[in-house]
N, C-alpha and C positions, 0 to 999 in steps of 0.2 A: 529336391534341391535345398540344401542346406544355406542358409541367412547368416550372414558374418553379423556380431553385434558391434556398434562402435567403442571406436578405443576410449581408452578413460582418456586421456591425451584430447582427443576430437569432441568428446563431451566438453573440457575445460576451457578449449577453444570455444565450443557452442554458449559455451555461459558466459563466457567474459566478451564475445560478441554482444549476446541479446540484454546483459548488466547495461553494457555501455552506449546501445540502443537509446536504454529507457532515460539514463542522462541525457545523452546527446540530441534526443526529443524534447526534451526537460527544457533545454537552452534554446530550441529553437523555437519553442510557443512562445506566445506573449502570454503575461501572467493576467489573471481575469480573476474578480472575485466572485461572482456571480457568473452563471448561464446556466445552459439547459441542462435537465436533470438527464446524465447516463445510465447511472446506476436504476438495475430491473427491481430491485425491491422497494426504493425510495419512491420511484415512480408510479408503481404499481399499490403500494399499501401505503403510503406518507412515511413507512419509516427508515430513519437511515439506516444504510448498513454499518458495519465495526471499520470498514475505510472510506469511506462517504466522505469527501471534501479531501482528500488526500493525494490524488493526480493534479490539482490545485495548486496544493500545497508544495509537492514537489516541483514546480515549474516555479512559483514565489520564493521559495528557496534558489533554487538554481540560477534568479536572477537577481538573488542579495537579499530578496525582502525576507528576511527569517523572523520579522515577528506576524507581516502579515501569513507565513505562511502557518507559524504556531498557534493563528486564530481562527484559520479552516481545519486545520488537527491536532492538534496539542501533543500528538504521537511520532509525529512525522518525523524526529529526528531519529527514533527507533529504527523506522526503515530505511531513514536516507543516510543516514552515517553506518549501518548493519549494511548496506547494500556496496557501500563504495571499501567498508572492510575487506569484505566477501570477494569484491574484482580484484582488490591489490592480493590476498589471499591464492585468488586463484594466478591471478600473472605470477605470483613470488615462486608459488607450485611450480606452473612453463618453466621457470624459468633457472627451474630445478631445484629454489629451495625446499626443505621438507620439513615447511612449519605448523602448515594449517590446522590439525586436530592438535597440535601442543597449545599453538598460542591460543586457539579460537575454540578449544576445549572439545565438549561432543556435541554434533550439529543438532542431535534430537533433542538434547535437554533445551538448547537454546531456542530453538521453534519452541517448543513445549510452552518455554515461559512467556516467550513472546506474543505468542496465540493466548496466553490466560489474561497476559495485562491486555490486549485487546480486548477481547472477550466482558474484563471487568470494566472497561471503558465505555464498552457499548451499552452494556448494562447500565451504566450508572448515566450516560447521556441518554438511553430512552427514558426511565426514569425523571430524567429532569423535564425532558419532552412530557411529560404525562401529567406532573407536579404542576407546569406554570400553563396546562389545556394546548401546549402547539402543538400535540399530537395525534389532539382530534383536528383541531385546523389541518394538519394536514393531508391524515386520511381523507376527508372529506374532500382536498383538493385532489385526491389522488385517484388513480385509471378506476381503481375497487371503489373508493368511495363516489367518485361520479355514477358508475353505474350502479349500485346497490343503496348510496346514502339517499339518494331521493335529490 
């Protein structure tokens, strides 16, 4: 029995649903600057990940506060303006324009770069984490550092 794959059409649909999901969840939390730790590695080893404080961020955004949201991630506008590009992108597509690889150039180079300035972010925040000791405070607060620190 052969498996039809989905149309590129029904993908474009699929993305510009679950884009406007993560908006639409965005607006209807309440923005919080502190709670509990999600993230498995942050919780797990004390250190953040490369988007740690960044679901936050987007919600603090989404309800105006854009400087409190540029102080849970300094990157956030990266994803949150690249994210709302990428919808109007894909509805322009729907809706038959055929601009997306002209205007928005080639999607690989752009991940590419996007992932390095993360990447160099994280680096230089664990770093600083290491530099002023909160990164032994937090291991030690964390699931690894309770059971192994003593």
């Amino acid at each position: 029995m052969a498996t039809s794959s989905p149309t590129p059409r029904a993908v474009l649909i699929a993305a510009a649903i679950a884009i406007s999901a993560v908006y639409g969840s965005a607006f209807s939390w309440s923005p919080v600057e502190d709670g509990p730790v999600l993230c498995l590695l942050r919780a797990g080893t004390g250190v953040p990940c490369p988007l740690c404080g960044m679901s936050r961020a987007f919600i603090m955004a989404s309800h105006g506060d854009v400087w409190g949201a540029f102080t849970l991630h300094p990157l956030f506008p990266i994803l949150y303006v690249g994210g709302l590009v990428l919808l109007a992108a894909i509805v322009g597509e729907l809706c038959g324009a055929r601009f997306t690889t002209k205007t928005l150039g080639r999607p690989l180079r752009v991940v590419l770069w996007v992932t390095a300035i993360f990447a160099v972010f994280w680096v230089l925040r664990v770093a600083w984490l290491w530099h002023t000791g909160e990164l032994a405070i937090r291991f030690l607060a964390s699931l690894i550092g309770r059971l192994f620190g003593g």
